[in-house]
MDTraj code that builds the backbone (N, CA, C; nanometers):
import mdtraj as md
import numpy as np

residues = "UNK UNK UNK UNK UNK UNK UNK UNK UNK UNK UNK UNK UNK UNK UNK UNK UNK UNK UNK UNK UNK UNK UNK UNK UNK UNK UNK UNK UNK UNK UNK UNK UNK UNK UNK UNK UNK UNK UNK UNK UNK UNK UNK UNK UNK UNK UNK UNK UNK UNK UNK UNK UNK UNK UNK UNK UNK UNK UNK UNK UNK UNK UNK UNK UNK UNK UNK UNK UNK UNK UNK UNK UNK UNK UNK UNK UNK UNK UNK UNK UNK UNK UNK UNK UNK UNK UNK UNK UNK UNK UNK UNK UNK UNK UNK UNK UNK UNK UNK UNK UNK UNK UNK UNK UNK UNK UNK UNK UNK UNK UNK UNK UNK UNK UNK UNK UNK UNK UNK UNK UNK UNK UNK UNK UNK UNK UNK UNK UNK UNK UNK UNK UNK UNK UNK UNK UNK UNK UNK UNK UNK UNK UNK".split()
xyz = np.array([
    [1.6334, 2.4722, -0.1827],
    [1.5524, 2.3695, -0.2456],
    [1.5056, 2.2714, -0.1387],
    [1.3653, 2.2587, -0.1277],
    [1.3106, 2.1472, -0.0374],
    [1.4131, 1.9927, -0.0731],
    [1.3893, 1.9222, 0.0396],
    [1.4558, 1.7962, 0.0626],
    [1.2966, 1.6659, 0.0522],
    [1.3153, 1.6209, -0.0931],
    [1.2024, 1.4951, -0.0607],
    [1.2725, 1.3753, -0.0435],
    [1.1705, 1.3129, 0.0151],
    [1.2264, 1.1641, 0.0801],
    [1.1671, 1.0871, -0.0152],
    [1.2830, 0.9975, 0.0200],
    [1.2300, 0.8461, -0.1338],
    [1.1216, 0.8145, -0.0632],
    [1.0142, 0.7311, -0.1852],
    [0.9186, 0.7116, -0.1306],
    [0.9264, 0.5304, -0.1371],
    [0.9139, 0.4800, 0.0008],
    [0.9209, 0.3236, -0.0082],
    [0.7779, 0.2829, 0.0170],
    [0.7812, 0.1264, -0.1168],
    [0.6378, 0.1078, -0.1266],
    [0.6554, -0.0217, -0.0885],
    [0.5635, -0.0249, 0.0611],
    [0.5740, -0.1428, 0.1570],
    [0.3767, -0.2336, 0.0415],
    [0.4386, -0.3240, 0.0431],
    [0.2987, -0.4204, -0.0333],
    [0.2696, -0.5342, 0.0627],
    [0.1360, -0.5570, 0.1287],
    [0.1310, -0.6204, 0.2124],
    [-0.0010, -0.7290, 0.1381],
    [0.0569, -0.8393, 0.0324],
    [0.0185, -0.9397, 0.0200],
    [0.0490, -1.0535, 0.0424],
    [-0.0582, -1.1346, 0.0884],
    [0.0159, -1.2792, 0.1383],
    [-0.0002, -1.3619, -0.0150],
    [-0.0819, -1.3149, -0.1105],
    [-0.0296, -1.3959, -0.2547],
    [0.0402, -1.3738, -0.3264],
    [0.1823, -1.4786, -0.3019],
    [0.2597, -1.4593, -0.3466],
    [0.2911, -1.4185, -0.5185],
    [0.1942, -1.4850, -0.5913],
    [0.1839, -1.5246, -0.7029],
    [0.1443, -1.3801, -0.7621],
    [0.0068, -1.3272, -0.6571],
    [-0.0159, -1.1920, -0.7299],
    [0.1025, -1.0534, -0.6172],
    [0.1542, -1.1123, -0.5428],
    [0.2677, -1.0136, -0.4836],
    [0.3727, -0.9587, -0.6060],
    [0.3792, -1.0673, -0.6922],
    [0.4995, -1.1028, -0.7861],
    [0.4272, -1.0075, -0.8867],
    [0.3273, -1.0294, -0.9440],
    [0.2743, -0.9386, -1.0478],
    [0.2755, -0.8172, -1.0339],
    [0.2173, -0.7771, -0.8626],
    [0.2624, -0.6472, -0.8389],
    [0.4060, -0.5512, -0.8746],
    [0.4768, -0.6373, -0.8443],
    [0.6003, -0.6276, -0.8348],
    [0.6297, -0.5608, -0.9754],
    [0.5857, -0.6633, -1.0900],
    [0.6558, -0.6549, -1.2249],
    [0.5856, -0.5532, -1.2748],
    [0.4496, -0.5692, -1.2162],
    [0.3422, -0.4484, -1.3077],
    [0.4524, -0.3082, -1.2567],
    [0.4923, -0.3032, -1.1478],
    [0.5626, -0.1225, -1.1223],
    [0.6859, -0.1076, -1.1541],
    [0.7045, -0.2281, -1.2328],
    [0.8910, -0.2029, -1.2450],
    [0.8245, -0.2354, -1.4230],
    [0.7424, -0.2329, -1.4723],
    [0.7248, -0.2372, -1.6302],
    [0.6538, -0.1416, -1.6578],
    [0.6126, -0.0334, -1.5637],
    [0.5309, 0.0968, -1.5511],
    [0.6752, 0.2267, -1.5366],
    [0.7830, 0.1718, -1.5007],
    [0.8721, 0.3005, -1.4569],
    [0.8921, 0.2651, -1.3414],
    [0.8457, 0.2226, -1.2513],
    [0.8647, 0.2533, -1.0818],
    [0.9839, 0.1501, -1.0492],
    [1.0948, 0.2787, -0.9827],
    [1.1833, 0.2056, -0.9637],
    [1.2151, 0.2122, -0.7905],
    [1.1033, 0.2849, -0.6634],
    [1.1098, 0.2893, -0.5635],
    [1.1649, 0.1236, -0.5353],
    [1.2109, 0.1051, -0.3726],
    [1.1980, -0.0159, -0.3142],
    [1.0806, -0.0311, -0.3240],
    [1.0762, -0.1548, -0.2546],
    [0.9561, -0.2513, -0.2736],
    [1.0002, -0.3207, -0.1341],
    [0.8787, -0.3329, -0.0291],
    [0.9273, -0.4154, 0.0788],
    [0.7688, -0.5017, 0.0683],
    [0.8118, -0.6606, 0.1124],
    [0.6819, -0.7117, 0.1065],
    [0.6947, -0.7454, 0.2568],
    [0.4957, -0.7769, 0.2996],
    [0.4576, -0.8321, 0.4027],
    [0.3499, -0.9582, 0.3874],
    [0.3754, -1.0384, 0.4466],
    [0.2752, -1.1264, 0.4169],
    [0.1536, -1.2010, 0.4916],
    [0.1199, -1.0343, 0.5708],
    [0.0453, -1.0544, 0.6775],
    [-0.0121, -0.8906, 0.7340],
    [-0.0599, -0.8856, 0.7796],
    [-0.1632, -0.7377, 0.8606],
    [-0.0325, -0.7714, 0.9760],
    [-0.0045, -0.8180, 1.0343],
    [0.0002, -0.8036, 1.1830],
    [0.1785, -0.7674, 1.1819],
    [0.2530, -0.8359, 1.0670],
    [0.3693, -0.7962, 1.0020],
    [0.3928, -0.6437, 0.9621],
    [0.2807, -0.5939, 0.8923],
    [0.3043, -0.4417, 0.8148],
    [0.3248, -0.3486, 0.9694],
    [0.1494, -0.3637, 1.0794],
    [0.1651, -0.3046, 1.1422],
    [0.2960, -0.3014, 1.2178],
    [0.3124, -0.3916, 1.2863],
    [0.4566, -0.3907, 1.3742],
    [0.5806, -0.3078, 1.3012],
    [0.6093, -0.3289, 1.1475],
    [0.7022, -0.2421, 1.1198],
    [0.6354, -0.1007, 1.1238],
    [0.5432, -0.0384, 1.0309],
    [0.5072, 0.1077, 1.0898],
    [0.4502, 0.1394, 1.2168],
    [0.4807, 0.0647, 1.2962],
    [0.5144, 0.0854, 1.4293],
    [0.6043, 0.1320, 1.5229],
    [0.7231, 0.0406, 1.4544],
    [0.8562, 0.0306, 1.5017],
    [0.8712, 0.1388, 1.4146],
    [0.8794, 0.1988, 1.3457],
    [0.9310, 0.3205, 1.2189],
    [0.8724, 0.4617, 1.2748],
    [0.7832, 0.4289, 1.3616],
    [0.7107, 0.5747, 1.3696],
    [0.7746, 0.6226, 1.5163],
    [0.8216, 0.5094, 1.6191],
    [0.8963, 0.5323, 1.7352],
    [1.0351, 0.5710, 1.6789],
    [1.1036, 0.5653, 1.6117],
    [1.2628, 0.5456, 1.5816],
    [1.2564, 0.7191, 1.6262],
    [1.3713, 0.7688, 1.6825],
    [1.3970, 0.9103, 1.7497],
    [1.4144, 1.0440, 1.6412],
    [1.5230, 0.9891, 1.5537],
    [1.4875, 1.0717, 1.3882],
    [1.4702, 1.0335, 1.3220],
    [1.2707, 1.1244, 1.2711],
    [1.2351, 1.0958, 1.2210],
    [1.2724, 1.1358, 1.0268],
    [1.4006, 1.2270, 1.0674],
    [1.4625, 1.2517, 0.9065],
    [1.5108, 1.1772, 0.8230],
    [1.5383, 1.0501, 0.9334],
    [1.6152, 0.9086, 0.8421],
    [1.4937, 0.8075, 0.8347],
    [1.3868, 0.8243, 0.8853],
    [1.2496, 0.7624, 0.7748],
    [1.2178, 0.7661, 0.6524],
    [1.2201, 0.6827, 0.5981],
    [1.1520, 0.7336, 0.4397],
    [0.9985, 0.7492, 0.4866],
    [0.9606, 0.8032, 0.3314],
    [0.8090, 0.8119, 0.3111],
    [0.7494, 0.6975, 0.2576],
    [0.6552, 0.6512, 0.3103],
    [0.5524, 0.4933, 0.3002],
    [0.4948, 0.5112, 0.1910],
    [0.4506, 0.4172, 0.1307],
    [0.2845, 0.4389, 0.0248],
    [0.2596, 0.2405, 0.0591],
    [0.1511, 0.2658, 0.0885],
    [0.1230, 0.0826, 0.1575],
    [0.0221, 0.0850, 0.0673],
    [0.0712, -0.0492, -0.0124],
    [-0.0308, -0.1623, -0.1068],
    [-0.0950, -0.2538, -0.0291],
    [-0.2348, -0.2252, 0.0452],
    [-0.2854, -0.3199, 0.0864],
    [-0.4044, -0.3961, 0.0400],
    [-0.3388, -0.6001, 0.0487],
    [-0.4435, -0.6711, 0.0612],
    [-0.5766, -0.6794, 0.0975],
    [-0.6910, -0.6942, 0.1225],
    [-0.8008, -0.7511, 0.2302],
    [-0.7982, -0.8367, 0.2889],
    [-0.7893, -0.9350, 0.1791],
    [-0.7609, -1.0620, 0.2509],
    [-0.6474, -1.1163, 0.2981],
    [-0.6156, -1.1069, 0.4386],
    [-0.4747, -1.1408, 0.4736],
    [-0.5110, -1.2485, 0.5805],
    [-0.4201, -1.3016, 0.6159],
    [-0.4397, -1.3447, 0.7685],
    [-0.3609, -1.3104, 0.8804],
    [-0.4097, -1.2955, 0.9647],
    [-0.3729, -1.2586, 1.0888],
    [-0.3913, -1.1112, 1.1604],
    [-0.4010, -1.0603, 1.0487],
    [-0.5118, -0.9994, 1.0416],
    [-0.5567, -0.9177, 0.9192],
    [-0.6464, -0.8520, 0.9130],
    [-0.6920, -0.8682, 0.7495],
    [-0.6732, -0.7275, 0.6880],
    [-0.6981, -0.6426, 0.5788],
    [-0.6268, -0.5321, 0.5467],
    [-0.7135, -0.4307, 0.5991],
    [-0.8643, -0.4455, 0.6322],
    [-0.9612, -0.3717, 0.6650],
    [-0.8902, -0.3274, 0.8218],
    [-0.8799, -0.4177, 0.9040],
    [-0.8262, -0.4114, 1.0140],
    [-0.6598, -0.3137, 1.0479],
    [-0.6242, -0.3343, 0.9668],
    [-0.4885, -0.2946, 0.9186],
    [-0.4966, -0.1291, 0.8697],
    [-0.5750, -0.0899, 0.8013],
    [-0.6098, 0.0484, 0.7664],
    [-0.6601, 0.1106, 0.8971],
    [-0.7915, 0.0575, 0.9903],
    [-0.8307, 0.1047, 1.1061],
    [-0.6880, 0.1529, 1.1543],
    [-0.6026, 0.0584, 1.2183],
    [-0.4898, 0.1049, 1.3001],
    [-0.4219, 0.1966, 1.2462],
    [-0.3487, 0.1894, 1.1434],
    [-0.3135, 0.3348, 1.0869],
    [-0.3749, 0.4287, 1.0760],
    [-0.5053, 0.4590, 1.0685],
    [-0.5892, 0.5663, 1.0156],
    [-0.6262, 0.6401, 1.1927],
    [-0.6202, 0.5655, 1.2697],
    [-0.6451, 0.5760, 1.4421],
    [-0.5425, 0.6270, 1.4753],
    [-0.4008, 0.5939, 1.3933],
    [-0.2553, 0.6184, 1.4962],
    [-0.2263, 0.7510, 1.4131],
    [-0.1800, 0.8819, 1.5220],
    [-0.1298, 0.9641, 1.4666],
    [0.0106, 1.0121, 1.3727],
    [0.0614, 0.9167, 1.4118],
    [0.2255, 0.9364, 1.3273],
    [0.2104, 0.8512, 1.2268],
    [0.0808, 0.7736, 1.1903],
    [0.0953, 0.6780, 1.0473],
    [-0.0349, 0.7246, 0.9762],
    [-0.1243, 0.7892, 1.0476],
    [-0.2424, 0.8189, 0.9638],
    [-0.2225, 0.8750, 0.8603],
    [-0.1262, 0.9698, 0.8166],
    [-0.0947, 1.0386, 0.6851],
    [-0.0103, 0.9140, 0.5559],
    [-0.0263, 0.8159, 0.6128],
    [0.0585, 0.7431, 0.5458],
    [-0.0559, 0.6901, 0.4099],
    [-0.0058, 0.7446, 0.2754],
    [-0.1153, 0.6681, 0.2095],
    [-0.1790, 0.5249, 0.1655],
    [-0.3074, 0.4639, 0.1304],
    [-0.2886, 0.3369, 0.1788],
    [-0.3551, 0.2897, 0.0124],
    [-0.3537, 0.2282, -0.0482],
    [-0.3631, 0.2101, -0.1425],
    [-0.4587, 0.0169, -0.1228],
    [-0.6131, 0.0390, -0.1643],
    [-0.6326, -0.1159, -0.0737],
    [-0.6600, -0.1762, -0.2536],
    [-0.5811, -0.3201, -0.2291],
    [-0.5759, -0.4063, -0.3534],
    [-0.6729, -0.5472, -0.3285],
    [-0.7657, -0.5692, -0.4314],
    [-0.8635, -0.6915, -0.3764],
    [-0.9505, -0.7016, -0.4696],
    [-0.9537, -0.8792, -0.4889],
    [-1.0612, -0.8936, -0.5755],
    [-1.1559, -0.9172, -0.5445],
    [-1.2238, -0.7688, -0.3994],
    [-1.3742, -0.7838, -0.4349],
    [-1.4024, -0.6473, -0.4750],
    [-1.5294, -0.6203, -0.5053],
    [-1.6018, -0.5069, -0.5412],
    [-1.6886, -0.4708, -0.4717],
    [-1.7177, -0.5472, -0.3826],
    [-1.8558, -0.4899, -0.2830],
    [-1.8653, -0.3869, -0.2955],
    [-1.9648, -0.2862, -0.2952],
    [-1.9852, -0.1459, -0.2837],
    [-1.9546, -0.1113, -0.1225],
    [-2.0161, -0.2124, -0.0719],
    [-2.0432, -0.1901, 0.0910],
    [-1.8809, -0.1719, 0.1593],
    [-1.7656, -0.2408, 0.1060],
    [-1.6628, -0.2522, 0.1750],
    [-1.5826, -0.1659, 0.0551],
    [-1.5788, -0.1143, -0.0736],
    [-1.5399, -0.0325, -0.0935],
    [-1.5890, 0.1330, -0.0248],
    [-1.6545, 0.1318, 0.0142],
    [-1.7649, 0.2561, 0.0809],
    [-1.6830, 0.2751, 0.2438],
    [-1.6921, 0.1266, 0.2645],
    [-1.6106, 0.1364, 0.4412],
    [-1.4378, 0.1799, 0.4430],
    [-1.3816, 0.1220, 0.3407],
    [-1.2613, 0.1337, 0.3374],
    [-1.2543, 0.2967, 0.3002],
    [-1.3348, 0.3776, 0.2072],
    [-1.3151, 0.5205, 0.1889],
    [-1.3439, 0.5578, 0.3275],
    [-1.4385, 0.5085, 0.4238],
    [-1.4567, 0.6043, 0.5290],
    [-1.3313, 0.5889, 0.6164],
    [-1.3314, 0.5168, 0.6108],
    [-1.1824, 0.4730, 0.7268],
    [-1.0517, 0.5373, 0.6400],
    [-1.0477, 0.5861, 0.5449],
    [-0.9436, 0.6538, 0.4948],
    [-0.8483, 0.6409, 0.4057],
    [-0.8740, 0.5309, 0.2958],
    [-0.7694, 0.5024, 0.2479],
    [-0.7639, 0.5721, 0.1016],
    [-0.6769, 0.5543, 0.0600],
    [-0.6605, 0.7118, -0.1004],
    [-0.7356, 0.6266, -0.1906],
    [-0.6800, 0.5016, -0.2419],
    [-0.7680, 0.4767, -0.3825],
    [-0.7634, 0.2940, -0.3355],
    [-0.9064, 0.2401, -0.3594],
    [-0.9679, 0.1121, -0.3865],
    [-0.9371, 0.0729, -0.5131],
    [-0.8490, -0.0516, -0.5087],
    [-0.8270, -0.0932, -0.6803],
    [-0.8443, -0.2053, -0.6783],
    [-0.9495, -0.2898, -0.7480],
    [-1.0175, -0.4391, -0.7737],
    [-0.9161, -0.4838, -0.9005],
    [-0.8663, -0.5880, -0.8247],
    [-0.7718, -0.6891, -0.8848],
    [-0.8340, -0.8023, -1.0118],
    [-0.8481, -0.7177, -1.1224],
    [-0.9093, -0.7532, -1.2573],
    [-0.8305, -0.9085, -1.2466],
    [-0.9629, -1.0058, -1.3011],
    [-0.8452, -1.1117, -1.3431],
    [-0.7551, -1.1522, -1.4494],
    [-0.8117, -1.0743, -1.5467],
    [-0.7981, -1.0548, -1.6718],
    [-0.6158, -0.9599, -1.6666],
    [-0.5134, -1.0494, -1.6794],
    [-0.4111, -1.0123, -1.6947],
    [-0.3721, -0.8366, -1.7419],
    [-0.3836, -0.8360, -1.9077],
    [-0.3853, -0.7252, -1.9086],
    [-0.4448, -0.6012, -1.8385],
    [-0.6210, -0.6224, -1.8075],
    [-0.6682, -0.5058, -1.7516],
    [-0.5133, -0.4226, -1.6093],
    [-0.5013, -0.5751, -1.5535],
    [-0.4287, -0.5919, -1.3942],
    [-0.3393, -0.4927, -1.4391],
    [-0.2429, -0.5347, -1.5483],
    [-0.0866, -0.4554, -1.5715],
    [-0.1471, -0.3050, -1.6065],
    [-0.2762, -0.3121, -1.6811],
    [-0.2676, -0.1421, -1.7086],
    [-0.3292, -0.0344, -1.5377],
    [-0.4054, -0.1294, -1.4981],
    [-0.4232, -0.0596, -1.3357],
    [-0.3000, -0.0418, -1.2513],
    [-0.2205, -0.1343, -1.2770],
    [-0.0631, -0.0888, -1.2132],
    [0.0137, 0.0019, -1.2738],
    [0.0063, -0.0254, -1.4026],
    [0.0601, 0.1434, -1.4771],
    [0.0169, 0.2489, -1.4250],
    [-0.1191, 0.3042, -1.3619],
    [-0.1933, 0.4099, -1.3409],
    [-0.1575, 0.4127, -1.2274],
    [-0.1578, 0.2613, -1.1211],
    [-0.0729, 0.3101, -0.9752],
    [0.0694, 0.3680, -0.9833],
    [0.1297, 0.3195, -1.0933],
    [0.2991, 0.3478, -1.1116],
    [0.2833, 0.5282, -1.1183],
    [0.1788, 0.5759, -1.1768],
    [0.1785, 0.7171, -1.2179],
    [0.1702, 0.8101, -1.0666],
    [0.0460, 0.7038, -0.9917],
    [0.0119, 0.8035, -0.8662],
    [0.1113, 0.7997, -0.7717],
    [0.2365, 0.6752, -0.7832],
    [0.3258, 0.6722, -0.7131],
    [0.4319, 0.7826, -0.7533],
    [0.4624, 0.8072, -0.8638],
    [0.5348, 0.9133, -0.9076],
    [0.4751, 1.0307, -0.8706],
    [0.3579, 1.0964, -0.8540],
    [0.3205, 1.2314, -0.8254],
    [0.3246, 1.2394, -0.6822],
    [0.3022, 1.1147, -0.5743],
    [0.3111, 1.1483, -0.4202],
    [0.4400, 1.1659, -0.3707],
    [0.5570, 1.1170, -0.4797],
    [0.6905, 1.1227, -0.4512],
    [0.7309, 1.2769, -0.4875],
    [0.6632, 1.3799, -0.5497],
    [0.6820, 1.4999, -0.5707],
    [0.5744, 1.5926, -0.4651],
])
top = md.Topology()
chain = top.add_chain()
for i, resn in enumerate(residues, 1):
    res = top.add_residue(resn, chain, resSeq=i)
    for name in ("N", "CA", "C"):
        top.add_atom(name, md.element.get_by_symbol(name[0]), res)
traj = md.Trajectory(xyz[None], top)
């Protein structure tokens, strides 16, 4: 029988307020993975950095990164480039969270690689049922 690795879901928002919603939306969806937060681009990278050097790589878990846009220090657009450039993190899936819709920067973020663009409804409910549907895609990448 194959050996899968837990899948840890690193979330790299600096709002706290909607970090927290994240949070509850995947633990009121089923999802009971960790949860590691960042509250910054320049934070996420350095750890899948440091994670992709470590010598065995069997005691890594598997990533799924919730990323912001708007971050500081650097921003999530920036943050996808480097992973999507680096070979030991490019497979890592990236999941980008943001309340914009631009076509233009949803369009850039698909080219640069990331799995699914999800616009941060403000409208409470819509939010919790788009995290239900992430809770689902998190369960099928863990199989």
């Amino acid at each position: 029988m194959d050996h899968y690795k837990e899948v840890v879901i690193l979330l790299a928002e600096d709002d706290e307020g909607h970090a927290e919603l994240i949070k509850e939306g995947l633990k009121d969806s089923g999802i009971t993975n960790k949860i590691k937060h960042f509250v910054n681009g320049v934070d996420v990278v350095d750890f899948l950095e440091s994670e992709s050097q470590k010598e065995n790589q069997d005691d890594v878990p598997s990533y799924l990164l919730l990323l912001d846009i708007n971050m500081p220090k650097m921003d999530g657009i920036e943050v996808l480039k480097r992973l999507k450039s680096d070979d030991s993190l490019k497979k890592i899936p990236v999941i980008m969270l943001t309340t914009t819709d631009d076509p233009r920067e949803v369009e850039e973020c698909y080219k640069i690689g990331c799995s699914i663009y999800i616009t941060k409804p403000v409208d409470f409910l819509k939010f919790t049922d788009t995290l239900k549907r992430l809770g689902l895609f998190v369960q099928i990448i863990k199989i």
